[in-house]
C-alpha positions in Angstrom: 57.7 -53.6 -18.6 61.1 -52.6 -16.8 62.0 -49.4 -18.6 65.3 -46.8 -18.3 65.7 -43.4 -19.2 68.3 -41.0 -19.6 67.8 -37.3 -20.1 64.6 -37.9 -18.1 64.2 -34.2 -16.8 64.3 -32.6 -20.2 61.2 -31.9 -22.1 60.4 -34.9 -24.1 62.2 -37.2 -21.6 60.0 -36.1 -18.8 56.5 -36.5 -21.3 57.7 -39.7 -22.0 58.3 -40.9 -18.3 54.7 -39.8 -17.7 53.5 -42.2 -20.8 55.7 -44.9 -19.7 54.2 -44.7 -16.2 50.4 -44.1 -17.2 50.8 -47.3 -19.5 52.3 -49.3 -16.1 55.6 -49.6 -17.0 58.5 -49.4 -13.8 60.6 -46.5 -14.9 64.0 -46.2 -13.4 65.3 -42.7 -14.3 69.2 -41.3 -14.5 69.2 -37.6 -12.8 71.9 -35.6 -13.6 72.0 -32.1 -11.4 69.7 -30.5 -9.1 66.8 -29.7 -11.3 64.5 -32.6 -11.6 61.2 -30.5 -10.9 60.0 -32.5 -14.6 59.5 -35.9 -12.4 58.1 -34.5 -9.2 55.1 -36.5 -7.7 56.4 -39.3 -10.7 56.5 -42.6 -9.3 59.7 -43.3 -11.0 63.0 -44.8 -9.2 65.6 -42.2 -9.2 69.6 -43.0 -10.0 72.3 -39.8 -9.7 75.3 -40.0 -11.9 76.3 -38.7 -15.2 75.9 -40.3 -18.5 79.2 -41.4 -19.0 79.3 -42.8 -15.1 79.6 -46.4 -16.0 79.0 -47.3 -12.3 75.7 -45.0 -12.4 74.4 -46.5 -15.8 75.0 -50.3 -14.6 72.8 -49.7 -12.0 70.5 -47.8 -14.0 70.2 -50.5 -16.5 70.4 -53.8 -14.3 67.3 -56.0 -14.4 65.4 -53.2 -17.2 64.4 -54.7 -20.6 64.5 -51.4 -22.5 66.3 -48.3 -22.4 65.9 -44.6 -23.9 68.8 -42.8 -24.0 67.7 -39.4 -24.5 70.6 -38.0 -22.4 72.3 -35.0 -24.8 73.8 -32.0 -25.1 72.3 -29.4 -27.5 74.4 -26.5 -27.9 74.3 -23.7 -30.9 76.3 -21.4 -29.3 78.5 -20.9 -32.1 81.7 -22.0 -30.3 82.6 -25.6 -28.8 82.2 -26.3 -25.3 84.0 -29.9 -24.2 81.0 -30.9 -22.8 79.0 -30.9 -25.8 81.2 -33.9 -27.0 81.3 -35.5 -23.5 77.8 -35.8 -23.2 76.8 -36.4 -26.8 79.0 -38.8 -27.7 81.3 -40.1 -25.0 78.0 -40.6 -22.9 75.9 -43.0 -25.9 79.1 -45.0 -25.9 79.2 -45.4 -22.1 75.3 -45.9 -22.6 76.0 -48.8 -25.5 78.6 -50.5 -23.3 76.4 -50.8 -19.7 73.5 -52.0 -22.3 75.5 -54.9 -23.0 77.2 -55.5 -20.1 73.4 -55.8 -18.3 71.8 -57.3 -21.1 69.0 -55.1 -22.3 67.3 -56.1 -24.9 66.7 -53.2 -27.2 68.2 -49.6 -26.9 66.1 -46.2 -28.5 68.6 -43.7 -29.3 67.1 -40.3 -29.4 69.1 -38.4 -32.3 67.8 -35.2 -33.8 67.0 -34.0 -37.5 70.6 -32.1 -37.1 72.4 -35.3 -37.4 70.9 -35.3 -41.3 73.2 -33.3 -43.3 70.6 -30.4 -44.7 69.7 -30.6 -48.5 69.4 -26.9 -50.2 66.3 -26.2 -52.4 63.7 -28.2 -52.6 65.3 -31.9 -52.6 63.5 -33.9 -49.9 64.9 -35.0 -46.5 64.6 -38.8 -45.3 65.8 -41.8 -43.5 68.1 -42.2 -46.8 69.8 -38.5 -46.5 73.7 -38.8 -45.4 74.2 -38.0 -42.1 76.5 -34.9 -41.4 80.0 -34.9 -42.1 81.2 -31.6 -42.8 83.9 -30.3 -40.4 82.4 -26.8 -40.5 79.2 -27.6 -39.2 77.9 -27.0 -35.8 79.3 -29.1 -32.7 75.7 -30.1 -32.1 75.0 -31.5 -35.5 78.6 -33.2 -35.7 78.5 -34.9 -32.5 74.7 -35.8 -33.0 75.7 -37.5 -36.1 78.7 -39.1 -35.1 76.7 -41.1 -32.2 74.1 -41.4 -34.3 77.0 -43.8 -36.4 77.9 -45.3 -32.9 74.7 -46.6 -32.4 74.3 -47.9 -36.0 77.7 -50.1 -35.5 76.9 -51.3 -31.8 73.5 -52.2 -34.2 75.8 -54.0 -36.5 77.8 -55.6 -33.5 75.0 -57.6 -32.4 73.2 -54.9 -29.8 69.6 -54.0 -30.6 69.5 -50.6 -31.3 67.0 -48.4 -32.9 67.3 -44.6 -33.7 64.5 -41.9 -33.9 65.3 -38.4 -35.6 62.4 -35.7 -34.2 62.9 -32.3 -35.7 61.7 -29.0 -33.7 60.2 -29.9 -30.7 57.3 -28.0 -28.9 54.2 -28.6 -27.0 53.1 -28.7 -22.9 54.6 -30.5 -20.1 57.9 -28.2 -20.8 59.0 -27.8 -16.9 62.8 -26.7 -17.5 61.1 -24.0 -20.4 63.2 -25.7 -23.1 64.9 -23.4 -26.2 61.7 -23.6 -27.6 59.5 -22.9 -24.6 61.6 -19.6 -24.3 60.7 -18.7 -28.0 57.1 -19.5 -27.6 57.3 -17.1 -24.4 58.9 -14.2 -26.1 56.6 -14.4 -29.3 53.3 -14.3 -26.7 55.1 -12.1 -24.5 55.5 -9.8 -27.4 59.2 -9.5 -27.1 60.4 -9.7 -30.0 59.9 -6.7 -31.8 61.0 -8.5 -35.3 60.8 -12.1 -36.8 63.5 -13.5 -38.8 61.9 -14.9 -42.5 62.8 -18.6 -42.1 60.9 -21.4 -40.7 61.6 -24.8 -39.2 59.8 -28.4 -39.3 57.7 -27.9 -35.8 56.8 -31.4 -34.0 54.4 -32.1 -31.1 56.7 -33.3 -27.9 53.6 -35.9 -27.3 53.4 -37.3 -31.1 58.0 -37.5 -30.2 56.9 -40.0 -27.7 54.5 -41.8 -29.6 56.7 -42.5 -32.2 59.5 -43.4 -29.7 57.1 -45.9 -28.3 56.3 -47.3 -31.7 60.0 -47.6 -31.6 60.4 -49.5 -29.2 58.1 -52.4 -29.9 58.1 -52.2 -34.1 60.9 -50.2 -35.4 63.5 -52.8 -37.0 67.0 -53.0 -35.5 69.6 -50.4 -36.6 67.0 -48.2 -38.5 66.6 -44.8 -37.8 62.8 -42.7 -37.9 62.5 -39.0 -38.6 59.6 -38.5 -36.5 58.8 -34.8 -37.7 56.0 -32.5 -38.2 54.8 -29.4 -40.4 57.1 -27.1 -41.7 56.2 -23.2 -40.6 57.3 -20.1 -40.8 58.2 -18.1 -37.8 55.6 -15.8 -38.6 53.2 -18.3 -39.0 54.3 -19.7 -35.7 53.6 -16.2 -34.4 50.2 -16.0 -36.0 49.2 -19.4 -34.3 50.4 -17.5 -31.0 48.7 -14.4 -31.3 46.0 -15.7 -32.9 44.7 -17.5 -29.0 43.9 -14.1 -27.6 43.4 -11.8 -30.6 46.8 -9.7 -30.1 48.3 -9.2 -33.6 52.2 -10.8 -33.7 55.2 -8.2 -34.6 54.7 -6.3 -38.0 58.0 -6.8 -39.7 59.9 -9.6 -40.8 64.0 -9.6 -40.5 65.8 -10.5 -43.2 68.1 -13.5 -43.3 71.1 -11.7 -44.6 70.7 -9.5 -41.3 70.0 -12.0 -39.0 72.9 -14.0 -39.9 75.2 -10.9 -39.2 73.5 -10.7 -36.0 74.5 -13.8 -34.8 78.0 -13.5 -36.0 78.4 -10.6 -33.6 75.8 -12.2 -31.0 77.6 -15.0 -31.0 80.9 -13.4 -30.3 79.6 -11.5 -27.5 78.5 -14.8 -26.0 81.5 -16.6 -26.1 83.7 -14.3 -24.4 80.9 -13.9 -21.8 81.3 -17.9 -21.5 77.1 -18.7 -22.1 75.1 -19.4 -25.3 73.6 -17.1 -26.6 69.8 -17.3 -28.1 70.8 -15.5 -31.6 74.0 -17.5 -33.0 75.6 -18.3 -36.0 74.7 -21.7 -35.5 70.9 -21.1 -34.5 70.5 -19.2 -37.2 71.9 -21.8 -39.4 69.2 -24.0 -38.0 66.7 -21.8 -39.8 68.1 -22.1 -43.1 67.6 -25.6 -43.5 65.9 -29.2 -42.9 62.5 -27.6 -44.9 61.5 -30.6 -46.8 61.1 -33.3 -44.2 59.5 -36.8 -44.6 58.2 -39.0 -42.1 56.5 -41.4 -44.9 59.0 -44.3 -43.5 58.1 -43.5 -39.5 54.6 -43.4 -41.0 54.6 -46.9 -42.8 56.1 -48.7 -40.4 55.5 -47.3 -36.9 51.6 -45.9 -37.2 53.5 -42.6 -37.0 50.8 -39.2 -37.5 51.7 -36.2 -36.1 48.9 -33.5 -34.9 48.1 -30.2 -36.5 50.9 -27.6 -35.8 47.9 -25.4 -34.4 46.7 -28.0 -31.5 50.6 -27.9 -30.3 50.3 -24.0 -30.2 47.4 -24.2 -28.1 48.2 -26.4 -25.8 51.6 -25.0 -24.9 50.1 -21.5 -24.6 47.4 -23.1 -22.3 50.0 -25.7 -20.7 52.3 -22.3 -19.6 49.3 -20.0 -18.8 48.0 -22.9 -15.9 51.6 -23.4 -14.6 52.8 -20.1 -14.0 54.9 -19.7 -17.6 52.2 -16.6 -18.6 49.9 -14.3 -17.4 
């Protein structure tokens, strides 16, 4: 099959070039910068341009039957950067309008869980949860959700569109050493000397592009799929870590109500330095929610079943130790 990507050298973008390819599809990839060491030795056609390069995504789409527009910008810096809103959502519509213009057939749209406006307490999140509208939360989450809404009306307009929603992603094959990777190296690494007492909804990168697959050939036009995973605590995630070699993880846990004041302040510090910073209002604010998360519907209708929590742990830890990543 003639396949397109965007976003190809990110982490699951580059995992799910290397599916596309082992299952014989002809992947032609849009590359961004510099730093494309995720498709190296990939036989994959290359196109240079940015996402909202009309001229780059014609080409990049002409004669392809499907694309995957993974192409995005996630920020949770705690201030607002143009190019979050460039890329996220000036970049789907340029990606909606060359779609038509070269007549693909379908369109995968890689949102995230953010888009999903979080529920407090113990109210469940799924494909029927409103999608976030609140003025006050992060840039990420708004301009997730508003291209999320793009992509439903071009869906509604007559181009076939289908949306999939992973939550936290982790797992091998993570050659840029994503947000995550970078966590995952500081808990082995022993770097943090304190973990803060919240928890996320941890997904396998691999089961991400299995779903996205799924997607592609069964998920019904203008749906959307929350293709997530196990929800953990950061100590747990810590105790999966530690557990591979026998090291105990850190011995305290941070509160919330000081690790929100923390990235107040962290978060200050990084915008006048012009950078995001790892602890931030908003990444902390990513903590606090999204606990309850089904993926019954991804389940039902795409075959969707996502791997222990503890097999992603491993393998990342193993995939970072045989690539240089660890000691």
């Amino acid at each position: 099959m003639e396949i397109a990507v965007t976003g190809a050298t990110g982490h699951i973008g580059g995992v799910l070039v290397r599916a596309l390819i082992q299952r014989g599809d002809r992947v032609r990839a849009l590359v961004h910068d510099g730093d494309s060491a995720t498709l190296d030795g990939l036989d994959v056609e290359r196109v240079r341009g940015d996402v909202v390069d009309g001229a780059a995504l014609d080409t990049l789409f002409r004669g392809k039957e499907i694309v995957f527009h993974l192409a995005s910008r996630i920020w949770l810096g705690g201030w607002e950067p143009p190019a979050v809103a460039r890329t996220n959502i000036d970049g789907t519509l340029a990606v909606l309008a060359a779609a038509r213009r070269q007549g693909v057939r379908r369109v995968v749209y890689f949102s995230s869980i953010h888009a999903i406006a979080s529920r407090e307490g113990e109210e469940v999140i799924d494909e029927t949860s409103p999608l976030v509208d609140d003025p006050r939360a992060p840039i990420y989450d708004r301009t997730k959700s508003q291209a999320q809404r793009h992509v439903v009306t071009a869906a509604a307009n007559g181009l076939d569109t289908v949306i999939v929603n992973p939550t936290g992603v982790i797992g091998p094959f993570d050659y840029r050493v994503s947000r995550m990777g970078r966590t995952f190296l500081d808990l082995y690494l022993g770097r943090l000397p304190a973990l803060p007492a919240s928890g996320f909804n941890w997904v396998d990168v691999r089961d991400v592009v299995d779903g996205a697959l799924a997607a592609a050939e069964r998920g019904v036009r203008g749906e959307h799929y929350l293709l997530g995973g196990h929800w953990h605590t950061i100590r747990a995630l810590a105790g999966m870590t530690h557990a591979i070699d026998g090291r105990p993880p850190p011995r305290f846990d941070t509160p919330m109500w000081i690790v929100r004041g923390a990235g107040i302040v962290a978060g200050q510090f990084s915008r006048a330095l012009g950078r995001e910073g790892h602890v931030t209002r908003d990444s902390v604010r990513a903590l606090e929610g999204h606990r309850r998360i089904s993926h019954a519907k991804a389940a039902e209708v795409l075959g969707y079943r996502p791997r222990p929590t503890e097999d992603s742990v491993r393998d990342v830890v193993a995939w970072f130790r045989a690539n240089g990543g660890l000691p």
